[in-house]
C-alpha positions as CSV (number, residue, x, y, z in Angstrom):
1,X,56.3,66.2,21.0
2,X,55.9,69.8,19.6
3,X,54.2,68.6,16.2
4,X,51.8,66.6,18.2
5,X,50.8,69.7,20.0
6,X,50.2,71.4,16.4
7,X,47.5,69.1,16.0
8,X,45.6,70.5,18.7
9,X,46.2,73.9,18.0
10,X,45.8,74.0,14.3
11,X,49.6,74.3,13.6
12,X,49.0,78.0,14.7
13,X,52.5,77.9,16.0
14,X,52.3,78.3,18.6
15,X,54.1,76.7,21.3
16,X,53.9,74.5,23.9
17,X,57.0,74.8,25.8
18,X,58.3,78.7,26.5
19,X,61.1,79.9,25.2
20,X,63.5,79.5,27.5
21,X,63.1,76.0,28.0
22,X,63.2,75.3,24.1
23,X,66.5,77.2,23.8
24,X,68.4,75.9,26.6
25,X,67.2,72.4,25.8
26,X,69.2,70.8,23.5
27,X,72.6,73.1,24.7
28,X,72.3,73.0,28.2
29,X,69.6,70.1,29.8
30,X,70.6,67.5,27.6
31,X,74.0,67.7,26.2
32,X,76.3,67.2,29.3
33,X,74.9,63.3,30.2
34,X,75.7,62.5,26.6
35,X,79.4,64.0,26.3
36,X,80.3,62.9,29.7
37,X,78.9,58.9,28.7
38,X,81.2,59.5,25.4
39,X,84.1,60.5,27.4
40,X,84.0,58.1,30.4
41,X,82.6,54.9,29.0
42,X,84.4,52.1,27.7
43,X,83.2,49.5,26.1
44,X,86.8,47.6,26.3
45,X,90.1,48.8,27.7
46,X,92.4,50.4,25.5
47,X,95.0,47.1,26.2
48,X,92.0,45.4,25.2
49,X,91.7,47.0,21.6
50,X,95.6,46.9,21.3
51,X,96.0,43.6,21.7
52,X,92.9,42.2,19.8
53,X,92.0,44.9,16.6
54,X,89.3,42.3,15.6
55,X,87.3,43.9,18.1
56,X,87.1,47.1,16.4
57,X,84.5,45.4,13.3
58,X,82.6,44.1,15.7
59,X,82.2,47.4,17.8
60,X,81.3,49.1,14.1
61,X,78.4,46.6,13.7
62,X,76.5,47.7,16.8
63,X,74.6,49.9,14.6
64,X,72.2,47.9,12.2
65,X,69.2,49.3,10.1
66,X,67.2,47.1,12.7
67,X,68.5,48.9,15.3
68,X,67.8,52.4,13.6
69,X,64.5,51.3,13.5
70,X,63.8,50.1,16.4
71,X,64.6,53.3,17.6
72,X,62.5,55.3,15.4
73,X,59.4,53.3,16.6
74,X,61.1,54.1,20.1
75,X,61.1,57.8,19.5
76,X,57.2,57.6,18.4
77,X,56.7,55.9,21.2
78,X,58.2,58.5,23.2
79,X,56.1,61.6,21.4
80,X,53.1,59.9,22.1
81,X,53.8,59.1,25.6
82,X,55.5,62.3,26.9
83,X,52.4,64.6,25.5
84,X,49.5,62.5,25.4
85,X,49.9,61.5,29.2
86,X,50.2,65.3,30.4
87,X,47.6,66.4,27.4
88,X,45.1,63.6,28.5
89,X,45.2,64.6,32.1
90,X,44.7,68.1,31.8
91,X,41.5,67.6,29.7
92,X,40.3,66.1,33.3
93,X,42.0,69.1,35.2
94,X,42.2,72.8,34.7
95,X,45.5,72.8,33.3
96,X,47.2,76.2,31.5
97,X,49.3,76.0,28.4
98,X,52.3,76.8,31.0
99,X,51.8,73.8,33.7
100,X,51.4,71.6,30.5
101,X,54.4,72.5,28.9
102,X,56.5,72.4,31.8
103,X,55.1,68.9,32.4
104,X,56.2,67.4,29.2
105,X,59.5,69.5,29.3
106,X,60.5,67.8,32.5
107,X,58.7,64.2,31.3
108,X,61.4,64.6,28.1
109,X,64.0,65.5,30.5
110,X,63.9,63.0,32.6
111,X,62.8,60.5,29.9
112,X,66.6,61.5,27.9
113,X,68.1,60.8,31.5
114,X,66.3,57.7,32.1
115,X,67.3,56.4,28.2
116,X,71.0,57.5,29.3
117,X,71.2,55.7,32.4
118,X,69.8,52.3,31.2
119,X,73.2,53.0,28.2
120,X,75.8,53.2,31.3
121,X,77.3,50.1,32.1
122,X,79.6,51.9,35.1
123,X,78.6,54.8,36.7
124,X,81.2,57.2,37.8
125,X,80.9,60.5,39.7
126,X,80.7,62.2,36.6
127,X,77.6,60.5,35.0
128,X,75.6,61.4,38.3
129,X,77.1,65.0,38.7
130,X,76.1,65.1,34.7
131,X,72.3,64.0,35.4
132,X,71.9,65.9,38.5
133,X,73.4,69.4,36.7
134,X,71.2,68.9,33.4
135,X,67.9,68.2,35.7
136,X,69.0,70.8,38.6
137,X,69.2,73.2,36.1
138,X,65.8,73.0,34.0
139,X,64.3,73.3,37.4
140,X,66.4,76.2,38.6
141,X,65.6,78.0,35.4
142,X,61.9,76.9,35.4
143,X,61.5,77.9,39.0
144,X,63.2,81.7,38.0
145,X,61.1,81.9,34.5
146,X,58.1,80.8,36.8
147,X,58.5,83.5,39.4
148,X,59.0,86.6,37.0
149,X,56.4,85.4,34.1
150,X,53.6,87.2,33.5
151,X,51.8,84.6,31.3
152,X,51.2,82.4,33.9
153,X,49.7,82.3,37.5
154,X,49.9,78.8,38.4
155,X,53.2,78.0,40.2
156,X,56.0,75.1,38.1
157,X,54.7,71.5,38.9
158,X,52.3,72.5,41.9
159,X,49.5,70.1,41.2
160,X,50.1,66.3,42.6
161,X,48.4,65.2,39.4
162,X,51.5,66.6,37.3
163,X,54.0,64.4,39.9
164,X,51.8,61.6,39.5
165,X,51.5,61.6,35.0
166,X,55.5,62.6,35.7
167,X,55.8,59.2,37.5
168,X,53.7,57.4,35.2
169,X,55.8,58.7,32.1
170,X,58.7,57.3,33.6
171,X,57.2,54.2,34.5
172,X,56.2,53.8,31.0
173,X,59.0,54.8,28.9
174,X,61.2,52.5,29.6
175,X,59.1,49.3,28.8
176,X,60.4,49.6,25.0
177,X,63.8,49.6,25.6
178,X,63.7,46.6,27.9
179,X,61.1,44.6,26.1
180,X,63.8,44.8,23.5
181,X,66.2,43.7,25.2
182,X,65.1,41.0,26.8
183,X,64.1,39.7,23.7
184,X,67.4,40.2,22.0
185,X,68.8,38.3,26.1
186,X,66.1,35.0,25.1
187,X,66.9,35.0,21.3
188,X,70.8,35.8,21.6
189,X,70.3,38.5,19.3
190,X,73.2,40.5,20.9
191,X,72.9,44.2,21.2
192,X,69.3,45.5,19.8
């Protein structure tokens, strides 16, 4: 998403998303769903893999150079989708470097959440108390940097129009993912 920006700004450096948001991203917003999915899913039960250790070569094959990349043209996808969308919309709207960046900030948020959720098979209290922290949190600290930052007037997120490309995003991103899928369903491809 950031190196699509650079195209637009002449790889000036400049960035998109403030500083905040871009440090806390990767520690905070989106590390929790992850680590909690690791520690809480189960593909079998641990009976299961006692009693049958065939299972665990088939568990080690999940991960194919098809499926790597499939999800490189996934992640492309993605990049275009989560800052061309917001970009594209505010060339028809008066739209500051700060309501655009906190628009595709959220979009990737909520696009990671949306990837995780379509991953978990059962959902415990955990995996929503995991999504709702990571999300509750960006908007918590975007709402605070919002209110004491000088570089911006415009309030986080104010504009229907950045609700509505936020909506769209999500309504888009997934279409990948379940294409896939439900190819790999028809074809009995297994686990794409």
């Amino acid at each position: 998403v950031l190196f699509w920006f650079q195209l637009h700004c002449g790889f000036s450096g400049q960035d998109i998303i403030d500083d905040v948001s871009l440090i806390l991203f990767s520690v905070f917003y989106t590390s929790l769903p992850p680590l909690v999915l690791g520690v809480f899913e189960r593909d079998e039960t641990q009976e299961q893999l006692y009693s049958n250790p065939g299972l665990y070569p088939r568990l080690s094959r999940s991960y194919t150079p098809l499926s790597f990349w499939l999800a490189m043209v996934e992640a492309l996808y993605h990049s275009l989708l989560l800052f061309y969308l917001p970009y594209c919309w505010g060339l028809a709207t008066p739209l500051d470097l700060w309501q655009l960046g906190s628009s595709v900030c959220l979009a990737t948020i909520l696009v990671i959440m949306q990837k995780l959720a379509l991953e978990i098979r059962s959902w415990t209290v955990m995996h929503v108390a995991s999504v709702l922290l990571s999300v509750g949190l960006y908007l918590a600290v975007s709402l605070l940097t919002a209110s004491v930052s000088l570089a911006s007037s415009s309030p986080f997120m104010a504009s229907p129009g950045q609700w509505a490309v936020l909506v769209l995003t999500l309504a888009l991103a997934p279409i990948p993912r379940l294409a896939c899928r439900a190819l790999a369903g028809t074809l009995g491809a297994g686990h794409l």
